[in-house]
C-alpha positions in Angstrom: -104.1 117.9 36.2 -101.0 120.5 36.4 -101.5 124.2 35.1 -99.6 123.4 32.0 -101.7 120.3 30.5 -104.6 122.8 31.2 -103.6 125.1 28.9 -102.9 122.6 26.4 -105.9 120.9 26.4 -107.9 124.7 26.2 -105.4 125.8 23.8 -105.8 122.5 21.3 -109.5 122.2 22.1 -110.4 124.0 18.6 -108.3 121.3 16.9 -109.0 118.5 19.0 -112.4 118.7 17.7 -111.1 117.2 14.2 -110.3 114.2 15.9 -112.5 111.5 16.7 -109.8 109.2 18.4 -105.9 109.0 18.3 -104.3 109.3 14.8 -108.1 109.3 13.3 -109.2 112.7 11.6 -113.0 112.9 11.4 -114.0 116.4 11.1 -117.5 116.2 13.1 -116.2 114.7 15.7 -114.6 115.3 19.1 -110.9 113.5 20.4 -111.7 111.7 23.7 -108.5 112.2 25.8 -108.4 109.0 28.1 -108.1 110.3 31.4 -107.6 113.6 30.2 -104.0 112.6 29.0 -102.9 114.2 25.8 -100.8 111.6 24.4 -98.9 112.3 21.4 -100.8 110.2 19.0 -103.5 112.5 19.0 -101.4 115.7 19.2 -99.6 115.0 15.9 -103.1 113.6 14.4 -104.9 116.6 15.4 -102.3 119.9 15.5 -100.8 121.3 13.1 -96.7 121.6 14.5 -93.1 121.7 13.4 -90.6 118.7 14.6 -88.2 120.2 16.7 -84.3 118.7 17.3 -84.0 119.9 20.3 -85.8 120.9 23.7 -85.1 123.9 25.9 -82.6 123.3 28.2 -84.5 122.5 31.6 -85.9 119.5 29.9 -83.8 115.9 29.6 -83.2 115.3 26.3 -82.6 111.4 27.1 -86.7 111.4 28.0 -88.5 113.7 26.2 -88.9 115.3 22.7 -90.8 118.5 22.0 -93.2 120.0 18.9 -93.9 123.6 18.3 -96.7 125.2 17.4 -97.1 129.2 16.7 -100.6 131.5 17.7 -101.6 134.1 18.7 -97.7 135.6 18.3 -96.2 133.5 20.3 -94.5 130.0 19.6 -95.7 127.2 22.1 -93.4 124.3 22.8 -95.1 120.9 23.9 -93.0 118.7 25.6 -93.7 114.9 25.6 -92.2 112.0 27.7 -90.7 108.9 25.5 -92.0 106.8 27.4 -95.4 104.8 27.4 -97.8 106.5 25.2 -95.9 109.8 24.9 -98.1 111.8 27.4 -97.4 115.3 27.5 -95.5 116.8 30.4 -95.2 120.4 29.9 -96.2 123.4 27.0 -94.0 126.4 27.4 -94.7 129.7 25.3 -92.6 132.2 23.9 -93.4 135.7 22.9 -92.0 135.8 18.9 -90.4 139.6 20.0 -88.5 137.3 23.3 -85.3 136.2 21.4 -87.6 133.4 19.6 -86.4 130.3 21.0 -83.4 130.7 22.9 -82.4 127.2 22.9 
């Protein structure tokens, strides 16, 4: 597991626990993440987010699509692949006072 879907799964772990399985909300149960993969399906089910057009700029816009999210003052960007069941490749946070998303 890389550094980044760490941090996603510790940082979503409060609202994973609405989920009891992709795209079903059940608040007194927990999301089971199939081989620790946090597919998209149970990101959008279980976090609240904002559709973004873009991605930053590192990331290929022909294979992934990103979501945003805002705590703690900062904004997080989760970036999912297209393909298969959407995993999530990378989560890349912003400080709101850092030129808020500079792409």
């Amino acid at each position: 597991m890389t550094r980044a879907s760490l941090l996603a799964l510790l940082a979503l772990a409060p609202a994973a626990a609405l989920a009891s399985g992709p795209g079903e909300k059940h608040p007194e149960g927990p999301a089971y993440l199939e081989g620790g993969v946090l597919t998209y399906e149970v990101f959008e089910s279980a976090v609240e987010h904002a559709d973004l057009d873009s991605c930053p700029a590192e990331f290929d816009p022909e294979a992934v699509f990103c979501r945003l999210t805002l705590a703690a003052d900062g904004a997080n960007v989760f970036v999912f692949s297209l393909e298969g069941d959407q995993p999530l490749l990378a989560v890349k946070r912003y400080e709101l006072n850092d030129g808020f998303l500079p792409f």
